[in-house]
C-alpha positions as a printed Julia matrix, in Angstrom:
119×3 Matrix{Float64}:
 164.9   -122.9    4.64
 165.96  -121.53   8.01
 166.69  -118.1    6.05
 163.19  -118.1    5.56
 161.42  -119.27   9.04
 163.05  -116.83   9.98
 162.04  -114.25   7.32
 158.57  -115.08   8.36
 159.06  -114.88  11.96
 160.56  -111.19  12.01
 157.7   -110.11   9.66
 155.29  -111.56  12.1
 156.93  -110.15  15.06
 156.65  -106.72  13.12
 152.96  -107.08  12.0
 152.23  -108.0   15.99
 153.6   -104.65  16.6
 151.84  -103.02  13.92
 148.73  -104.17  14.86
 149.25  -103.34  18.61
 150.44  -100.27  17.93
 147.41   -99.22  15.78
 145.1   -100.74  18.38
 146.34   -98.62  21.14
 146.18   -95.36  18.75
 142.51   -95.88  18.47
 141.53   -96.22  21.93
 144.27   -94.42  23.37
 145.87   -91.85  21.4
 142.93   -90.86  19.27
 140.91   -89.66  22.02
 143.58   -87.49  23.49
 144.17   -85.81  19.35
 140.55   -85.12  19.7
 141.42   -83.35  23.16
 140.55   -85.16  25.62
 142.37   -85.02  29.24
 143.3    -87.39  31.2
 140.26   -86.86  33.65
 138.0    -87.3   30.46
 139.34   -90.49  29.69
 139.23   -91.59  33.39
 135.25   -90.48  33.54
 134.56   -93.34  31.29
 135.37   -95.75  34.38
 133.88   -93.9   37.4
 130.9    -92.13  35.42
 130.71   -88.19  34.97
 129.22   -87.47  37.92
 132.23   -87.9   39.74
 133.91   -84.81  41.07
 137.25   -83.53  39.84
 139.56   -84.57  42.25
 138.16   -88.61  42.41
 138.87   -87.95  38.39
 142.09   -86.82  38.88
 143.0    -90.2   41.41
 141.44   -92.62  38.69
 143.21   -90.82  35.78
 146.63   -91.2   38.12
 145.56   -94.79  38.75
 144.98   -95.76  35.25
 148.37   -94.24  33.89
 146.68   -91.54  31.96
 149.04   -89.17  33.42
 152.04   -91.18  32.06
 153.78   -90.43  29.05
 152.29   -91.96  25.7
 155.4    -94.1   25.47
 154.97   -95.36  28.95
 151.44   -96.13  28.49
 152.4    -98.35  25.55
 154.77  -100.52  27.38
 152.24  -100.67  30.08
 149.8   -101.72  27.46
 152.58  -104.47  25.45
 152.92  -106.1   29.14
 149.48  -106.75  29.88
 149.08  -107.9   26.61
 151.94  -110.27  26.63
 150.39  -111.43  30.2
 147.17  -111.84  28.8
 145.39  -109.04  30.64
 143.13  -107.39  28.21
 141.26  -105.26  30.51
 138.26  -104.53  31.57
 134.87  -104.22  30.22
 133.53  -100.71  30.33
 130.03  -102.27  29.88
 130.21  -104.89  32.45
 133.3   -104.02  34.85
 134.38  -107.98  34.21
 137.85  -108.85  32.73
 137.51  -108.98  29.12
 139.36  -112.32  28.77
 136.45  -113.44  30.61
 133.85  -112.08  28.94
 135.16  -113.74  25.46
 135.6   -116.9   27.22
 132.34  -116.94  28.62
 131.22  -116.66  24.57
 133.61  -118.3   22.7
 131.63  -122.23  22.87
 128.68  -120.26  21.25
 130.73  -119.06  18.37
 132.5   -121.7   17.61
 128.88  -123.38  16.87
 128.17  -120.74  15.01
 131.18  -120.73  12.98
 131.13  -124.51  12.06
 127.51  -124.31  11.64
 128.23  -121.7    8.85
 131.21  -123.83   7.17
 128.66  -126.37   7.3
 126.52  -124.6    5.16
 128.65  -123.06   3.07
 129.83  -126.47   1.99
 126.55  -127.54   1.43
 125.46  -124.76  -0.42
């Protein structure tokens, strides 16, 4: 039994990373396969009107300029601390923003188990 537990525990522990791994490709690596730079990807928090050299700060700020290994660590820690960034819509922390929601869904959710088992 313990064999198993932890069996189940390793294979979650490698799905996690999986799954984080993936997640970070698409927003992070992706992007930079498609050739973006570093200042591109920092434009999408200061707006492209900004000149080159404000680009250039943000990107350093933001760990763009960091090796793609280093960026995932980065990225594992804040997830591990529950930091899931920030909105690029709203500029709010995004553990906020599904907080702010998640009441509403849940109604929505048990509303639709409701009818499901009705139905």
């Amino acid at each position: 039994m313990l064999v198993y537990v932890v069996r189940r525990l390793l294979t979650a522990v490698v799905l996690l990373l999986v799954v984080t791994a993936a997640t970070f490709a698409i927003f992070f690596l992706v992007p930079r396969l498609a050739g973006a730079t570093p200042e591109s990807l920092a434009s999408r928090y200061v707006g492209r009107t900004a000149d080159v050299a404000t680009m250039h700060d943000i990107a350093q700020k933001l760990g763009f300029l960091d090796p793609v290994y280093v960026q995932y660590g980065r990225f594992l820690t804040q997830l591990a601390h529950g930091d899931l960034g920030t909105s690029l819509q709203t500029h709010r922390p995004v553990l906020g923003e599904i907080l702010t929601f998640l009441p509403a869904t849940i109604q929505l959710a048990l509303a639709a188990m409701v009818f499901a088992v009705v139905i």
